[in-house]
N, C-alpha and C positions, 0 to 999 in steps of 0.2 A: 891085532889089526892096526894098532894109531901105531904100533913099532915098525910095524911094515911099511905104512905109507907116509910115514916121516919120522927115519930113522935116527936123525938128529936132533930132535924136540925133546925138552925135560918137562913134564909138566908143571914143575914146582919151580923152573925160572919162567916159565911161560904164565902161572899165577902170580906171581912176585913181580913178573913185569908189569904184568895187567895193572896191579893192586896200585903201582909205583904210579900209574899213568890214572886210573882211576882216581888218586889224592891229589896226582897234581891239580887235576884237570876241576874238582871240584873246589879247592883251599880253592885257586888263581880265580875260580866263578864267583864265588862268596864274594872275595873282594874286590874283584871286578865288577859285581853289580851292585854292591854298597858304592864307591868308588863313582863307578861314572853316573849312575840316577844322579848324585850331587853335582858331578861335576855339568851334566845335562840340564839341570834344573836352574843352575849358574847360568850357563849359556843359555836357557830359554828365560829365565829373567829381565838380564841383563841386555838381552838380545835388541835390535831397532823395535818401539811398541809396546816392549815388554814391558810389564807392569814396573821394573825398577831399572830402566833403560840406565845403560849405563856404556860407552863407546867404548872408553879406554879398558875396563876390565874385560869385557866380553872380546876384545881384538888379541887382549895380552892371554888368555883363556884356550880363545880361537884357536891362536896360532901356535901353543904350546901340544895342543889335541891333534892339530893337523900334521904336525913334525914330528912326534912319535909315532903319530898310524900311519906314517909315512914309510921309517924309517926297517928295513926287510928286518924281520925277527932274528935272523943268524948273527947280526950286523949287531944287534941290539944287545942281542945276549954278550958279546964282547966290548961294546963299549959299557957295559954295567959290571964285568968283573971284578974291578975297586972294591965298588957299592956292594957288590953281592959278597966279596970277600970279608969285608968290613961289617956288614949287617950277620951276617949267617958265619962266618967263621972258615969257609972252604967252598969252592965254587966250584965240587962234584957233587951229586944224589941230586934226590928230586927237592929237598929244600931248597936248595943254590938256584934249579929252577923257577921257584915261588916270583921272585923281584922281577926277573925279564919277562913273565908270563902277565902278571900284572900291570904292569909298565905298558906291553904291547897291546895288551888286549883294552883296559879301561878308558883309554881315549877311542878307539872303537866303537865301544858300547856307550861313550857319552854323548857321540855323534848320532847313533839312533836313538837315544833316549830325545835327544833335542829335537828331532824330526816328530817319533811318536808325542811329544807333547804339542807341538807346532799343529797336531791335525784334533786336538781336542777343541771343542765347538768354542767361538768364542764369543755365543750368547750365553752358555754355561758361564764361563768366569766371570761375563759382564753383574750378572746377576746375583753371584755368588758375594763379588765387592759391595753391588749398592746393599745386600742384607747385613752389610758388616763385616764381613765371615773375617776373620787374621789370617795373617799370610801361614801358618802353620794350617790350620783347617782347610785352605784353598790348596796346598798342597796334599794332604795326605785324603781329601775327603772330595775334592775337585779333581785336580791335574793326575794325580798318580791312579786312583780306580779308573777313570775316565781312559785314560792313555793304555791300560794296562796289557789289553792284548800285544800293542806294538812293544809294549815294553818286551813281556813274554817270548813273542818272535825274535826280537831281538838279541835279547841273551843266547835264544836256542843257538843261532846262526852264530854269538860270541864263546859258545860253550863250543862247537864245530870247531870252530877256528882255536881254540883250544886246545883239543885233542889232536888236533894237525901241529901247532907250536911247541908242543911235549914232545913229539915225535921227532919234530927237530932237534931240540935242546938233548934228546937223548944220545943224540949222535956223538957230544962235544962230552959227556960223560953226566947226564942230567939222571940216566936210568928210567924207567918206563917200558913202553913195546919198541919205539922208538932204537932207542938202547941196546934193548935184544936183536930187533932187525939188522942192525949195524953191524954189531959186535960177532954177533953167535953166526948171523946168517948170512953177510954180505961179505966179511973181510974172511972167514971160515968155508966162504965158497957150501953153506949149507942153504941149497935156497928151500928147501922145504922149510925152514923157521923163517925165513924170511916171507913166505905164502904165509903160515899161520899169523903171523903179526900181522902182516897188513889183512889181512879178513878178520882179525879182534879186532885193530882198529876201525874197517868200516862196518862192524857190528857197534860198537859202541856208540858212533857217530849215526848209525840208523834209530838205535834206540833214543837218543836224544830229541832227533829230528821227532820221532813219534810222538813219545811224552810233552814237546815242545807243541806241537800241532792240536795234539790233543786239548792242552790247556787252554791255548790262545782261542781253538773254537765254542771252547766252554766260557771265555770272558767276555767273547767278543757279542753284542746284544746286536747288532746290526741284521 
C-alpha cells in the first residue's frame, strides 16, 4: 500500500532523515536554552532598574541579540562557514548545522527570556532582597520558577523555529527532512517524498507545540 501511494519513498532514508533533524533540532535546544536564559538574565539585570543596572553592557548585549535575530538563517549559515569549518572540521551533515542553529535561534530565546522575566511580580524580588536572599537564590528560587511558564512557551516557539531552520540548512547539505525534501523530492521531481517530509515535519512541530502547551499549563499557577 505505502509502495503504491508513494512510489519513491525509502523508509530507512525517510527514518535517517527524521533522526538527522530530530538531533539537530534537540543538541541546537539544549544549547539554545542554556545559552539564552544567561544571556536573558544579563539583559534583564543589567537592564534600566534592574537590580545591577548597568547601560553600557546591557546596549553592547542588546544590540549583539538584535543583529543576529535579525539576520535571515540562509544568510547566517554562510557567513559562519569559516567558524563552522574551523570548529567542526566540514560544513556538511547535521553537525556543521549545530553553530548556525545555535547562533540563530539563542539571541531569540534571550529576547523572550528577558520579556518573561520582566513580567515576574516586582513585589516578589523587592522582598526577596530586603530578606537577604544572594543573587544566585534570587535567580534560581525567585526569577527563573516565577518566569517559568514564559520560559517554557518560549523555548516551545524556539524549538518550532528550530525545526523550520534544520529544514533550511538541510538544503545547503546540512541532512535532516529538510535535506531529503530537497534532494530525493524536489530536484528528483518525486513530489510524494517531498509531501511525506513536509507532514513529518509539521508532525514533529505539532508535537512540540503540545508537549510545550501542556507544561506551561501545568507551571503556570494563575
Amino acid at each position: 500500500m505505502t509502495e503504491t501511494l508513494f512510489p519513491h519513498l525509502k523508509l530507512d532514508q525517510l527514518w535517517a532523515a527524521t533522526s538527522e533533524t530530530l538531533y539537530m533540532t534537540s543538541l541546537a535546544g539544549v544549547a539554545t536554552f542554556v545559552l539564552g536564559i544567561v544571556l536573558g538574565l544579563v539583559l534583564f539585570l543589567t537592564a534600566r532598574g534592574g537590580l545591577f543596572q548597568n547601560r553600557t553592557l546591557y546596549s553592547v548585549i542588546s544590540l549583539l541579540v538584535n543583529v543576529f535575530r535579525s539576520i535571515p538563517f540562509i544568510i547566517l549559515i554562510v557567513l559562519l562557514i569559516p567558524f563552522t569549518k574551523t570548529l567542526i572540521g566540514t560544513i556538511l551533515g547535521a553537525n556543521a548545522a549545530l553553530p548556525a542553529l545555535i547562533v540563530g535561534a539563542a539571541p531569540f530565546y534571550a529576547r523572550l527570556v528577558e520579556i518573561g522575566l520582566r513580567e515576574v511580580d516586582k513585589g516578589v524580588i523587592e522582598a526577596s532582597r530586603s530578606m537577604g536572599a544572594r543573587l544566585s537564590t534570587l535567580i534560581f528560587r525567585v526569577l527563573l520558577p516565577e518566569s517559568s511558564p514564559a520560559l517554557v512557551s518560549g523555548i516551545t516557539v524556539t524549538l518550532i523555529a528550530l525545526v523550520s531552520y534544520s529544514a533550511m540548512a538541510g538544503v545547503i547539505g546540512a541532512g535532516g527532512l529538510g535535506n531529503l525534501a530537497y534532494l530525493e523530492g524536489f530536484q528528483r521531481n518525486h513530489g510524494d517524498v517531498t509531501l511525506v517530509a513536509t507532514v513529518t515535519i509539521l508532525l514533529i512541530v505539532f508535537i512540540i507545540q503540545f508537549l510545550g502547551d501542556v507544561i506551561t499549563t501545568r507551571l503556570d499557577k494563575r
